[in-house]
C-alpha positions in Angstrom: 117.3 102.2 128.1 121.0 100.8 128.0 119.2 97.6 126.1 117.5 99.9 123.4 121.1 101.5 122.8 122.4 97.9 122.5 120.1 96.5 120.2 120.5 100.3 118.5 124.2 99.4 117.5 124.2 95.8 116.8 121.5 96.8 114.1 123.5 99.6 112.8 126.4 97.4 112.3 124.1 94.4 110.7 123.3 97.4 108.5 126.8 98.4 107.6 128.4 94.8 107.2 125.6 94.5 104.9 126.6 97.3 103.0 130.4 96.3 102.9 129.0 92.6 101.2 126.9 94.5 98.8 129.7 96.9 97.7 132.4 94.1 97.4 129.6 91.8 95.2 129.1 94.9 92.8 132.3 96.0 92.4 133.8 92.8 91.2 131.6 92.5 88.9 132.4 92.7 85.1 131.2 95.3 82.9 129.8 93.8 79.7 131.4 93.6 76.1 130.0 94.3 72.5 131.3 94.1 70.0 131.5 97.2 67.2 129.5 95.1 64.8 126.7 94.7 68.0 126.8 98.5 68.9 126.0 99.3 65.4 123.7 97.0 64.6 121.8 98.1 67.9 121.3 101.4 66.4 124.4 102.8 67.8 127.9 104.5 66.8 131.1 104.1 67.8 133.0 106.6 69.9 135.9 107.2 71.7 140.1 107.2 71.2 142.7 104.3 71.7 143.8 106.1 75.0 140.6 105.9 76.5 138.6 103.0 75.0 135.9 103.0 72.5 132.1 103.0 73.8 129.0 102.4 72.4 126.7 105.8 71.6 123.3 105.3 71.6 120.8 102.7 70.6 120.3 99.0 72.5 124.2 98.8 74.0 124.6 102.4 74.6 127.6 103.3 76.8 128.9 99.3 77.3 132.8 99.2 75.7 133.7 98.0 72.9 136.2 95.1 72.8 
């Protein structure tokens, strides 16, 4: 029994380093650029303000920002 608790917690923190890897990967990675004359040419529109960015609405690069 003390073995199966053992094994038990040295697969639950396999499981969890795992996790921290998978979540550090993903999170540096960048988020991909169009540029207005892509989004629109895609089928989309322009949205969005100065303050907060501009984004793509819609068609092939919907919701990517615009650079």
């Amino acid at each position: 029994m003390r073995i199966r608790g053992i094994i038990a917690a040295a697969v639950a923190t396999a499981a969890l380093a795992g996790l921290g890897i998978t979540g550090a990967t993903t999170a540096q990675a960048a988020t991909p650029q169009v540029s207005g004359h892509q989004c629109t040419a895609g089928g989309g529109f322009i949205s969005g303000t100065p303050q907060n960015g501009f984004f793509c609405v819609g068609g092939k690069y919907a919701g990517q920002p615009i650079d």
